[in-house]
mmCIF file of the C-alpha atoms, coordinates in Angstrom:
data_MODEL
# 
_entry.id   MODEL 
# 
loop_
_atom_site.group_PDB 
_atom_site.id 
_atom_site.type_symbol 
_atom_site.label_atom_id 
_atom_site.label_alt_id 
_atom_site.label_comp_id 
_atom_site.label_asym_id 
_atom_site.label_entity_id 
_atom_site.label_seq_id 
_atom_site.pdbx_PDB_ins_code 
_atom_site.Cartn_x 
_atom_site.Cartn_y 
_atom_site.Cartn_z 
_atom_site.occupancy 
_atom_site.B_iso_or_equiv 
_atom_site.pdbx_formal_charge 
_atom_site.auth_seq_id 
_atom_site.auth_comp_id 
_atom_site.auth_asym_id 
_atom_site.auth_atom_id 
_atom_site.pdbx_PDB_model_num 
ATOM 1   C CA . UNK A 1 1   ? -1.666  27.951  4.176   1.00 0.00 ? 1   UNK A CA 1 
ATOM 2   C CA . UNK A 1 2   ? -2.215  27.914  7.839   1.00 0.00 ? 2   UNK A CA 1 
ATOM 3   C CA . UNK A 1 3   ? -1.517  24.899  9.806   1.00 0.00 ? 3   UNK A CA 1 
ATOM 4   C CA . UNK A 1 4   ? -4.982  24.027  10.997  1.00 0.00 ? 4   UNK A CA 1 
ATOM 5   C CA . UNK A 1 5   ? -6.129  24.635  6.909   1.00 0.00 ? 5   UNK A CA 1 
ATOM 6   C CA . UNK A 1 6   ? -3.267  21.579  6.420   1.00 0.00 ? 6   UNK A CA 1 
ATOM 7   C CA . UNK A 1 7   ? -4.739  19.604  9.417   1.00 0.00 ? 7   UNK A CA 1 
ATOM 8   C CA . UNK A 1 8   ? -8.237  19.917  7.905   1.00 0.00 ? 8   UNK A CA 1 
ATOM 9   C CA . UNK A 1 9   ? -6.594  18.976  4.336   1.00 0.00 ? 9   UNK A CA 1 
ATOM 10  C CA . UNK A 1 10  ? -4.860  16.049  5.786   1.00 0.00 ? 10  UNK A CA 1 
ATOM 11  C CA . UNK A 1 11  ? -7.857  14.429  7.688   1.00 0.00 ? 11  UNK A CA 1 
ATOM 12  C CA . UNK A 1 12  ? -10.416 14.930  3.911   1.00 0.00 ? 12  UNK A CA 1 
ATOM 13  C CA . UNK A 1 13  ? -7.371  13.458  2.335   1.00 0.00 ? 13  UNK A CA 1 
ATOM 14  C CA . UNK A 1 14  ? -7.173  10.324  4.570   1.00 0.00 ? 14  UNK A CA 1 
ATOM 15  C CA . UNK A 1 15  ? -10.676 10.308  4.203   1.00 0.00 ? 15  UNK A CA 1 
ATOM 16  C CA . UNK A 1 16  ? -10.698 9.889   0.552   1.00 0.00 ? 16  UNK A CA 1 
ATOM 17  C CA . UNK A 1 17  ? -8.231  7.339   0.620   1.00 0.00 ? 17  UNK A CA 1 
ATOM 18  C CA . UNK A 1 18  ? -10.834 4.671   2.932   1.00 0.00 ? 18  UNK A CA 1 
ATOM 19  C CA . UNK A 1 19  ? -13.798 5.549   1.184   1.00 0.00 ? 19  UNK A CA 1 
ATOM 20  C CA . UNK A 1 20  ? -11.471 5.243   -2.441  1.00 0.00 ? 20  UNK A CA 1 
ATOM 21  C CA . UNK A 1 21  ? -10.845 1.507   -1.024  1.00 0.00 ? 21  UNK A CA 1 
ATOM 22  C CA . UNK A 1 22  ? -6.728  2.542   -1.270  1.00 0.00 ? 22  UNK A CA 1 
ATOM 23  C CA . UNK A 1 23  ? -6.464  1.666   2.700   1.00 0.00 ? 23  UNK A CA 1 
ATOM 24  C CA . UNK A 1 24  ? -8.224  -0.440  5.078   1.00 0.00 ? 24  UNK A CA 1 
ATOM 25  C CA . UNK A 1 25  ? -8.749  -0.551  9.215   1.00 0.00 ? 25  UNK A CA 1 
ATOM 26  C CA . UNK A 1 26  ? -5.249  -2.078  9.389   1.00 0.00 ? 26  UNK A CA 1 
ATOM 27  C CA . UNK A 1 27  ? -3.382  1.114   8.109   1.00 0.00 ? 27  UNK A CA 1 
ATOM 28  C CA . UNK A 1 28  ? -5.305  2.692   11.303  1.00 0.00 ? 28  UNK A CA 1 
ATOM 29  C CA . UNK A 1 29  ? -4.005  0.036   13.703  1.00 0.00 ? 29  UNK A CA 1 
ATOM 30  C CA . UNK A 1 30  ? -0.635  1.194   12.341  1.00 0.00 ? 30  UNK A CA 1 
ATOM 31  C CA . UNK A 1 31  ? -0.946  4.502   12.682  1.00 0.00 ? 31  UNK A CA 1 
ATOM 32  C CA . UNK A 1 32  ? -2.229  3.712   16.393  1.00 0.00 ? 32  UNK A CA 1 
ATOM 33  C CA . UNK A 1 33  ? 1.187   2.062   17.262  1.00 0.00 ? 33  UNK A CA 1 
ATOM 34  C CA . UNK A 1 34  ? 3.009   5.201   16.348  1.00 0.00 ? 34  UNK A CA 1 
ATOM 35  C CA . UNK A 1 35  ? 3.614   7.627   19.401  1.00 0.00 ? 35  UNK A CA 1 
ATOM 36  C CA . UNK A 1 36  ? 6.249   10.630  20.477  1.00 0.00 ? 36  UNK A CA 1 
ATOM 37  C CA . UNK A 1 37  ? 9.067   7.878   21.318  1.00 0.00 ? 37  UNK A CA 1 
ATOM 38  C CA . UNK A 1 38  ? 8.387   6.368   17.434  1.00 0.00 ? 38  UNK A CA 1 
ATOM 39  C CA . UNK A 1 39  ? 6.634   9.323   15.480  1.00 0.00 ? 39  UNK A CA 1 
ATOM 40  C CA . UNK A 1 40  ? 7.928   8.027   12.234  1.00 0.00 ? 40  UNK A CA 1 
ATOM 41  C CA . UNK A 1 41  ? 7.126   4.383   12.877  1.00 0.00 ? 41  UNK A CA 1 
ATOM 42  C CA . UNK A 1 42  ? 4.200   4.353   9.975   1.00 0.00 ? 42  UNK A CA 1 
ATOM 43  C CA . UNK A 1 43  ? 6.350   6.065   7.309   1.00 0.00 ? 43  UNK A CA 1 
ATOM 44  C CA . UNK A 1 44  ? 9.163   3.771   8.292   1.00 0.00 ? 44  UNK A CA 1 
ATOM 45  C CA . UNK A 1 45  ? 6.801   0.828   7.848   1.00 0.00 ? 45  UNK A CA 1 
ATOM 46  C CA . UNK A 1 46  ? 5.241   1.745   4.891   1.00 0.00 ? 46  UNK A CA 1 
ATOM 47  C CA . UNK A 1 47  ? 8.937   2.672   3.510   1.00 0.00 ? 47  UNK A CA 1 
ATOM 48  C CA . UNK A 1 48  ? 9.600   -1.037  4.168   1.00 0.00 ? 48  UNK A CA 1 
ATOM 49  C CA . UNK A 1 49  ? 7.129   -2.254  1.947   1.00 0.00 ? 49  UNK A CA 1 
ATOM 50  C CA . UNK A 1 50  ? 8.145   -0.150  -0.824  1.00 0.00 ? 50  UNK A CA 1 
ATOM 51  C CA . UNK A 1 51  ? 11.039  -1.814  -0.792  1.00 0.00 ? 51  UNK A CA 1 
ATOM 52  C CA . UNK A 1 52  ? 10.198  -5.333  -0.758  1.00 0.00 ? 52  UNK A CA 1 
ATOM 53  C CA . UNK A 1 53  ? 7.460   -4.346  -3.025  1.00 0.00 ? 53  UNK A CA 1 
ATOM 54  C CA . UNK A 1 54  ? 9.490   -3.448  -5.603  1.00 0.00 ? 54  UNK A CA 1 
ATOM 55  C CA . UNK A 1 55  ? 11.484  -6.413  -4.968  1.00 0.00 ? 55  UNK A CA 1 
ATOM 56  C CA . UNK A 1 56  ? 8.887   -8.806  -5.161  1.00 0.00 ? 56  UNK A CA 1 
ATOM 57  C CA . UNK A 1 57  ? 7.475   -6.594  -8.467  1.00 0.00 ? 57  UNK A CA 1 
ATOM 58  C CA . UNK A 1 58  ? 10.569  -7.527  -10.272 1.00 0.00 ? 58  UNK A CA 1 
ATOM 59  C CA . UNK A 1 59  ? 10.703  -10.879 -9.476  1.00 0.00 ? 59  UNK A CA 1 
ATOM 60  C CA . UNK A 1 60  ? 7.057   -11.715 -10.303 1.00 0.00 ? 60  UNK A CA 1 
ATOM 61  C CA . UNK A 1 61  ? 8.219   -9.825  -13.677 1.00 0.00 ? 61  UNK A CA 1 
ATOM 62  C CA . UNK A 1 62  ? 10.712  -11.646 -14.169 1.00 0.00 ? 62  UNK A CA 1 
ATOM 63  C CA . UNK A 1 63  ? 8.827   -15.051 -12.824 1.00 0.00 ? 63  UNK A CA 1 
ATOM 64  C CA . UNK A 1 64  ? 6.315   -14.386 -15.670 1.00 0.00 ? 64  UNK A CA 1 
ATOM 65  C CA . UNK A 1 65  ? 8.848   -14.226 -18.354 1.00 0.00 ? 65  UNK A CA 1 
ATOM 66  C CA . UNK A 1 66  ? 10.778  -17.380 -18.486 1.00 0.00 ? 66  UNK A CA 1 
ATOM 67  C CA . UNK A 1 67  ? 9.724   -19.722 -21.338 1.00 0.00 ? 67  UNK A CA 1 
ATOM 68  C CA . UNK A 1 68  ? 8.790   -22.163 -18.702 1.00 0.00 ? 68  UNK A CA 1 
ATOM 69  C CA . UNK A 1 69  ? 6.714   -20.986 -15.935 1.00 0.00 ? 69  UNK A CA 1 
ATOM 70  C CA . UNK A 1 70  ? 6.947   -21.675 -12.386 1.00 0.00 ? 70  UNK A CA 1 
ATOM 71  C CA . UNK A 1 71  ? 3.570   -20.909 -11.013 1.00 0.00 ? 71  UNK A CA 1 
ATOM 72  C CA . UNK A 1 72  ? 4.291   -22.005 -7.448  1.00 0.00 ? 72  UNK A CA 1 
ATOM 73  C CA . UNK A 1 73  ? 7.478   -19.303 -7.261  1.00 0.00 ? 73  UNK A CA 1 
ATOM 74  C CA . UNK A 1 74  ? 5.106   -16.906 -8.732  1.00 0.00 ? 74  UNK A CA 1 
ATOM 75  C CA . UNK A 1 75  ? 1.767   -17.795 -6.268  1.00 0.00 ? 75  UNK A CA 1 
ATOM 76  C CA . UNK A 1 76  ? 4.633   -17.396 -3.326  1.00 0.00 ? 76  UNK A CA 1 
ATOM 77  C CA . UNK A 1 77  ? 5.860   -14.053 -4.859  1.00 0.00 ? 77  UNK A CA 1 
ATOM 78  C CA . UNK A 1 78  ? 2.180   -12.801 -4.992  1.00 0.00 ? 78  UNK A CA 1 
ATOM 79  C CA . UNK A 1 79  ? 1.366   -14.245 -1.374  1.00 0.00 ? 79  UNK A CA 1 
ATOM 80  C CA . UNK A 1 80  ? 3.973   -12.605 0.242   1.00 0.00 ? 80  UNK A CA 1 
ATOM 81  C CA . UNK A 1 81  ? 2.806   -9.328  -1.545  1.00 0.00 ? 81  UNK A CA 1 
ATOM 82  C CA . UNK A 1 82  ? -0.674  -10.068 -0.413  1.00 0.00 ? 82  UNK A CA 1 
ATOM 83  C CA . UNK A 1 83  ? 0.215   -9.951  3.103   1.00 0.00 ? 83  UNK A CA 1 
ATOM 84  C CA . UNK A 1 84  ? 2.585   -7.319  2.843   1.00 0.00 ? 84  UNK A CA 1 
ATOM 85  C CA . UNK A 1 85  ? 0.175   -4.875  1.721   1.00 0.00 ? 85  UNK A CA 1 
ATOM 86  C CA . UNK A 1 86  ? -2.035  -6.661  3.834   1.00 0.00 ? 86  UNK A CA 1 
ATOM 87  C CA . UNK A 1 87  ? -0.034  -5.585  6.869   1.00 0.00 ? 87  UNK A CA 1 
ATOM 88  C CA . UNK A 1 88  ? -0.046  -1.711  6.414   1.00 0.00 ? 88  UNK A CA 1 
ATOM 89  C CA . UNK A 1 89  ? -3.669  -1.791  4.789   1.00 0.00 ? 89  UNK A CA 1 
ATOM 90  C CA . UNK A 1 90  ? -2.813  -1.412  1.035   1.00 0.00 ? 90  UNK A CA 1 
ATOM 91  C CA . UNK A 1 91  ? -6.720  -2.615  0.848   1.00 0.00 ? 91  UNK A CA 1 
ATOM 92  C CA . UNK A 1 92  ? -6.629  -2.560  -3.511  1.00 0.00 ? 92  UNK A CA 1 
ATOM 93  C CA . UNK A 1 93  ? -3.187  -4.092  -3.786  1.00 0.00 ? 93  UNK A CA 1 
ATOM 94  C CA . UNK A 1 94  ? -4.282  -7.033  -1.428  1.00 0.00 ? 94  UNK A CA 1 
ATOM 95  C CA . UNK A 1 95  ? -7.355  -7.706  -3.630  1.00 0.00 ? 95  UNK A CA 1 
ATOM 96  C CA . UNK A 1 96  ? -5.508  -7.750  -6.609  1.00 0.00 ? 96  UNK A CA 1 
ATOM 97  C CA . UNK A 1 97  ? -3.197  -10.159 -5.182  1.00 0.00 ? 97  UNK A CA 1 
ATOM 98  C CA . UNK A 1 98  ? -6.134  -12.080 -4.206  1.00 0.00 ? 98  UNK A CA 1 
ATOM 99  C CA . UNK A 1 99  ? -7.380  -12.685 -7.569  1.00 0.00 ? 99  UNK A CA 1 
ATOM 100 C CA . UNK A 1 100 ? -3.842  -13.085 -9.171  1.00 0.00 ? 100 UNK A CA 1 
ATOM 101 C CA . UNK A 1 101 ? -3.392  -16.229 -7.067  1.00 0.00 ? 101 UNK A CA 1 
ATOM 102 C CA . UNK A 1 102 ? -6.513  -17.407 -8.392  1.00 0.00 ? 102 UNK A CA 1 
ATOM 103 C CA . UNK A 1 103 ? -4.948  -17.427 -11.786 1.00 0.00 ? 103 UNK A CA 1 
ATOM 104 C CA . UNK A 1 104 ? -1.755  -18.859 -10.810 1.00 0.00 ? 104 UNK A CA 1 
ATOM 105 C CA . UNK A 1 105 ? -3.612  -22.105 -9.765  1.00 0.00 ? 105 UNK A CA 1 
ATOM 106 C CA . UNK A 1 106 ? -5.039  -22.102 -12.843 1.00 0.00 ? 106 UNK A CA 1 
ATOM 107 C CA . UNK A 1 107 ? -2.062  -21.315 -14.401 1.00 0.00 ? 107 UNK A CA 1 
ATOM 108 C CA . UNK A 1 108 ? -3.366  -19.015 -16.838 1.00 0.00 ? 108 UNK A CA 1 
ATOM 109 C CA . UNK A 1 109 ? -0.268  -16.554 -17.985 1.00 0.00 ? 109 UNK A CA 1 
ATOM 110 C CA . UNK A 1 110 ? -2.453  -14.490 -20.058 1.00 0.00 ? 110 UNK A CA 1 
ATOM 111 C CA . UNK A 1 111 ? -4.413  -13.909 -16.892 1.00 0.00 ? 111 UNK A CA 1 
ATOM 112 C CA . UNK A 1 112 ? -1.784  -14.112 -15.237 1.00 0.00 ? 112 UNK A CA 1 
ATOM 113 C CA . UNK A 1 113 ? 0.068   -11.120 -17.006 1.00 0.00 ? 113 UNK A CA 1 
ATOM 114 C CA . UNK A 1 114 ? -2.710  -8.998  -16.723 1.00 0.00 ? 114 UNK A CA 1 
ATOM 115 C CA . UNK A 1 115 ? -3.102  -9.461  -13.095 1.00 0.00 ? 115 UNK A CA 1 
ATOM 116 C CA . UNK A 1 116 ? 0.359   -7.969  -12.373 1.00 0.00 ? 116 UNK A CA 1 
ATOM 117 C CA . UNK A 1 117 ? -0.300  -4.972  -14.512 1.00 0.00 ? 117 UNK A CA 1 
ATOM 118 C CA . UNK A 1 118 ? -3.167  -4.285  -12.169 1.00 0.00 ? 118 UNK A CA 1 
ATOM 119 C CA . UNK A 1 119 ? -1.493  -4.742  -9.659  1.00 0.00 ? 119 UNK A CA 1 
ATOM 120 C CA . UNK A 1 120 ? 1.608   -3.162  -10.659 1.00 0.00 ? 120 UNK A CA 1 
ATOM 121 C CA . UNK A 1 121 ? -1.162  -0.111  -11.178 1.00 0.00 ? 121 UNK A CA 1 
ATOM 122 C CA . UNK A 1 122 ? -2.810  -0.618  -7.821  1.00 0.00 ? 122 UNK A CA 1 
ATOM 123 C CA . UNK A 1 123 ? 0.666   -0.857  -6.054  1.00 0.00 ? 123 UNK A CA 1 
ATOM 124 C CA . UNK A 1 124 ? 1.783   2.702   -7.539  1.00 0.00 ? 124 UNK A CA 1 
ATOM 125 C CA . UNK A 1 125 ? -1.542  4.338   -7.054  1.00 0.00 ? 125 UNK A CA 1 
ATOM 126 C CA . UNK A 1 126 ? -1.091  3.720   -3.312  1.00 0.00 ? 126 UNK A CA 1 
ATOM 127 C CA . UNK A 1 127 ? 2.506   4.539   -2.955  1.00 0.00 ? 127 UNK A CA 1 
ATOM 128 C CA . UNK A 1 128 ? 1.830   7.589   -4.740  1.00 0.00 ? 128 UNK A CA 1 
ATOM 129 C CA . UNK A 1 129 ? -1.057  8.599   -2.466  1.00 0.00 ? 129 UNK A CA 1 
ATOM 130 C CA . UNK A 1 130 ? 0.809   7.290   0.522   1.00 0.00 ? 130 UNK A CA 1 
ATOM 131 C CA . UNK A 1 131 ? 3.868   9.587   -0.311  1.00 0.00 ? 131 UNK A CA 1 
ATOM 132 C CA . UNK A 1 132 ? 1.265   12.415  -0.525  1.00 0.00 ? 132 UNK A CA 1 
ATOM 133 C CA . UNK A 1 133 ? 0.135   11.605  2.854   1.00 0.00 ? 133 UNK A CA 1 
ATOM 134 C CA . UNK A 1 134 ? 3.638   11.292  4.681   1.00 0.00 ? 134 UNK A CA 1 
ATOM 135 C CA . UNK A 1 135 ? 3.992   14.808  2.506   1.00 0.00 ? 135 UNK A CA 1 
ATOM 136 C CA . UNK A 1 136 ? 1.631   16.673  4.060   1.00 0.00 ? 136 UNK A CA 1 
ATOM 137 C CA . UNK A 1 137 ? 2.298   15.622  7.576   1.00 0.00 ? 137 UNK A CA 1 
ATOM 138 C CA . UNK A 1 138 ? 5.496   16.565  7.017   1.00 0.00 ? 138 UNK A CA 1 
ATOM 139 C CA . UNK A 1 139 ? 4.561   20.208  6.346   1.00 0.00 ? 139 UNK A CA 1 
ATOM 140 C CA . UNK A 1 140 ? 1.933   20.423  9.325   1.00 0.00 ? 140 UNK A CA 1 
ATOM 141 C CA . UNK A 1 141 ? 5.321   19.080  11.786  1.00 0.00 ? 141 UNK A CA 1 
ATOM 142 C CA . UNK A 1 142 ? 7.469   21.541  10.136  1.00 0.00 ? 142 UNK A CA 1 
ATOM 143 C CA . UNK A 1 143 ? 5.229   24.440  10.379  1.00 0.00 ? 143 UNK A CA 1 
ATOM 144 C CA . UNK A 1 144 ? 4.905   23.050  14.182  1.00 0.00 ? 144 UNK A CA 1 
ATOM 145 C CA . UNK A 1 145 ? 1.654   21.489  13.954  1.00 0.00 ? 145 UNK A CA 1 
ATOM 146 C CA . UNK A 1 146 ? 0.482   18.113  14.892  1.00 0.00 ? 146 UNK A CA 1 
ATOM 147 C CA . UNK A 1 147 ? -0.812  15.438  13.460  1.00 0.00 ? 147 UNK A CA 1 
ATOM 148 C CA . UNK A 1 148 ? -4.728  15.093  13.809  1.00 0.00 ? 148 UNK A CA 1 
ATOM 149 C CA . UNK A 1 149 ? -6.308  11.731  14.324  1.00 0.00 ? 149 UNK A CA 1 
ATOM 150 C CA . UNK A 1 150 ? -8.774  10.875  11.521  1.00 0.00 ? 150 UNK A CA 1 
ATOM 151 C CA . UNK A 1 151 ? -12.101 9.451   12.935  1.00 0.00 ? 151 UNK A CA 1 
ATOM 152 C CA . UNK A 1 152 ? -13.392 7.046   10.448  1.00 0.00 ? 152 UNK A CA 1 
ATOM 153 C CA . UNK A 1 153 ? -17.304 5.976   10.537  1.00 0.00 ? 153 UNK A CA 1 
ATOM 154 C CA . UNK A 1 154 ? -18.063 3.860   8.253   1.00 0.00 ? 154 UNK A CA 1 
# 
């Protein structure tokens, strides 16, 4: 595959991943911060919150299964994922978060437990097609392409 076939794959790809709902304007903004003295600031961001989302994953997990539950630990686990994902544009994973807090001040576990499964789901669906992304942009550098800038109109 040529390099301008992998451009044009990367920009229908990003594409799909706005109009999907998996990213929102802020992932943009992000990507707008990144230039030639930083051009892995995005991945290195998003790499970031990978990390402390899989922190915060297993401590919500493990939040959820003590006999007596803490809902205020778990809201704070579940806010701080909100605006994590919020931050780099994880669009589904922040409304998921969004309706799990409305659980925890109920404090319904059932609810509650299903809320992390989705977004447990949500949260791997976007790494998974964020680790796609930073894929592909890795083969248009190496094969000494640029990146192309994706115009969104929405």
């Amino acid at each position: 595959m040529d390099v301008g076939q992998m451009q044009r794959q990367l920009v229908e790809y990003t594409k799909s991943l706005f109009i999907e709902g998996y990213l929102d304007s802020q992932f943009l903004q992000l990507q707008q911060l990144q230039d030639e003295s930083n051009p892995s600031f995005v991945a290195e961001v998003v790499s970031l919150f990978f990390e402390d989302s899989e922190r915060i994953l297993k401590d919500l997990t493990f939040a959820l299964e003590q006999k007596i539950i803490d809902f205020k630990k778990v809201d704070a686990h579940v806010h701080q994922f909100k605006g994590s994902s919020s931050s780099i544009g994880a669009q589904r994973v922040k409304n998921a978060c969004i309706a799990f807090r409305g659980y925890c001040e109920e404090q319904n576990v059932n609810s509650c437990t299903r809320c992390l499964q989705q977004v447990k789901q949500e949260y791997f669906i976007v790494k998974n097609k964020l680790e796609t992304l930073f894929r592909l942009e890795h083969q248009i550098i190496g094969a000494g392409g640029s990146i192309p800038m994706v115009e969104l109109s929405f």
